[in-house]
C-alpha positions in Angstrom: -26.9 -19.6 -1.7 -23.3 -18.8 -1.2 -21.7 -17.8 2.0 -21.3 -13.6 1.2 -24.9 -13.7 -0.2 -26.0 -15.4 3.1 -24.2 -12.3 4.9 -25.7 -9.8 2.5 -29.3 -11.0 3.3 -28.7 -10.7 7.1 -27.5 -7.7 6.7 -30.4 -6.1 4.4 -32.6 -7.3 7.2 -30.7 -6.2 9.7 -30.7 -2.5 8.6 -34.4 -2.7 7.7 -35.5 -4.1 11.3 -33.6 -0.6 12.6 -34.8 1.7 10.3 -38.1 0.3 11.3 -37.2 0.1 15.3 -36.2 4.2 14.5 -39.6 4.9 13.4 -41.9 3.2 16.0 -39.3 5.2 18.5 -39.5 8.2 16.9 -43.4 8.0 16.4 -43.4 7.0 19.9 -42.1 10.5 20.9 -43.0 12.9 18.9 -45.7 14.1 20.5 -45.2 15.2 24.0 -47.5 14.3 26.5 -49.1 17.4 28.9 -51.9 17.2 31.7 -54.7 18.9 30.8 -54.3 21.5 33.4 -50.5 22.3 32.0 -51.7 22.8 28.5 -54.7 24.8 29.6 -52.1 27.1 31.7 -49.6 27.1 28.7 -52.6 28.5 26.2 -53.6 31.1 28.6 -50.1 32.4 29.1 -50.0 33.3 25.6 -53.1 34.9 25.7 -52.3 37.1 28.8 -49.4 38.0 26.7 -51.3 39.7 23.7 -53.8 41.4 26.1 -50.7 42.7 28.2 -49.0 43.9 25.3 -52.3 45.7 24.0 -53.3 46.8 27.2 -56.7 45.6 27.3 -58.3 42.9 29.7 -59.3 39.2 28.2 -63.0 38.5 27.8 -65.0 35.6 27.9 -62.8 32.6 27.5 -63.7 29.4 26.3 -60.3 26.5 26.7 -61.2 23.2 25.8 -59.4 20.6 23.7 -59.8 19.0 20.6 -58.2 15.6 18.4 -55.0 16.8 16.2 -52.4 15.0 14.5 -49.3 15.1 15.6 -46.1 15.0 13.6 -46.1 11.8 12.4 -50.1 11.2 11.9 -50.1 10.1 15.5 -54.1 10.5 16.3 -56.7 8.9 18.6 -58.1 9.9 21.8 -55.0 10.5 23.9 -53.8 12.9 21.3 -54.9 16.2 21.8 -54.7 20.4 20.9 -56.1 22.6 23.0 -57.5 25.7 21.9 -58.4 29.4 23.4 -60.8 31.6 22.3 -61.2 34.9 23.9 -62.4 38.5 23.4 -60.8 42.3 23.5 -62.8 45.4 23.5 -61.5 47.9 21.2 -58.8 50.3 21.8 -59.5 53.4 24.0 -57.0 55.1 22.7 -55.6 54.5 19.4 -56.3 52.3 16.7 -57.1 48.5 16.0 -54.3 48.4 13.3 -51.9 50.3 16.1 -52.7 47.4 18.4 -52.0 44.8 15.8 -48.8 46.9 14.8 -47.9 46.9 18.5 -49.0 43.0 18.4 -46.7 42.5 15.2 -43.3 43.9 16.8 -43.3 41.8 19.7 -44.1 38.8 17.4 -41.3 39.6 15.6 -38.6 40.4 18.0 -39.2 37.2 19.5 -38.5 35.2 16.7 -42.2 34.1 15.9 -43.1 32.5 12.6 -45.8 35.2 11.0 -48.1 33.3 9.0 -50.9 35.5 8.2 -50.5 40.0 8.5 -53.0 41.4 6.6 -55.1 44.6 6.7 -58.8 43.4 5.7 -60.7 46.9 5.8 -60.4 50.5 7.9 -58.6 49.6 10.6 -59.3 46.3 10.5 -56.7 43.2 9.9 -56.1 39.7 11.0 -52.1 39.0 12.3 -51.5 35.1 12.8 -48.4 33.9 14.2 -46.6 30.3 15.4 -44.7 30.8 18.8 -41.2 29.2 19.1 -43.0 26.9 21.5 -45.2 25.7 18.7 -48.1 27.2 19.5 -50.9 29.0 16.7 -51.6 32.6 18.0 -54.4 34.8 16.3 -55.9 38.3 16.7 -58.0 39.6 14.6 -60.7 42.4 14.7 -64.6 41.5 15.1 -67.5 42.3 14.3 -68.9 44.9 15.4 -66.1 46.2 17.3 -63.2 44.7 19.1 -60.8 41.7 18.7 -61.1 37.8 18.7 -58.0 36.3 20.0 -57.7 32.9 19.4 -54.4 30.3 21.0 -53.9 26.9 19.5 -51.3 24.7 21.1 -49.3 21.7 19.3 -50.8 18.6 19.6 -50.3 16.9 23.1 -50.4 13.4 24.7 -52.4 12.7 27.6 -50.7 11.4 30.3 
């Protein structure tokens, strides 16, 4: 093997041992890592938020989390979502599609992803959106009466 083809080989290895150094860092990072307690806040911040903006008090919650994948197919038991599930009476004033109209704008003006806005029936319709923050946020009305509000966040580390 000549001299330049000796070079060319340390070289190809060279670039392959950083492209593979870049991933194993990159994997390494891509999921940020959240106490329980701060992820549990963070999901009930954004549900405080919808009942605020509709005007009507959260009901029984249920936070808890749950495996995920993150970005990169990072999984296992120290990779985690956590999820909200919560209820809304109905309106007292006004209607369920007003409140999800009401819902919508906000959504909007903040520069949320809208990934489901649909009207499924008489004033009934599921609105889904993803936050800036990377968090899933879902209302939809229930059966019989009434909304189900449900708050995903991204996948987290444990610490």
């Amino acid at each position: 093997m000549t001299v330049r083809a000796r070079v060319a080989a340390v070289a190809a290895v060279a670039v392959v041992v950083v492209v593979l150094t870049s991933i194993v860092l990159l994997r390494g990072s891509a999921v940020e890592t959240k106490s329980e307690s701060e992820a549990t806040r963070l999901v009930q911040e954004h549900a405080e938020a919808i009942a605020t903006l509709v005007g009507m008090p959260l009901r029984d919650p249920s936070i808890g989390p749950y495996p995920c994948t993150g970005r990169f197919g990072e999984t296992g038991d120290d990779v985690v979502s956590y999820r909200g599930v919560y209820n809304i009476d109905p309106p007292t004033s006004g209607t369920h599609l007003q409140m999800l109209e009401r819902l919508r704008a906000d959504w909007v003006a903040k520069g949320y992803t809208l990934t489901d806005d649909r009207t499924v029936g008489a004033d009934r319709g599921v609105l889904t959106a993803t936050s800036t923050d990377g968090f899933n946020l879902d209302m939809e009305t229930a059966s019989p009466d009434g909304f189900a509000v449900f708050v995903h966040s991204p996948c987290f580390g444990r610490p």
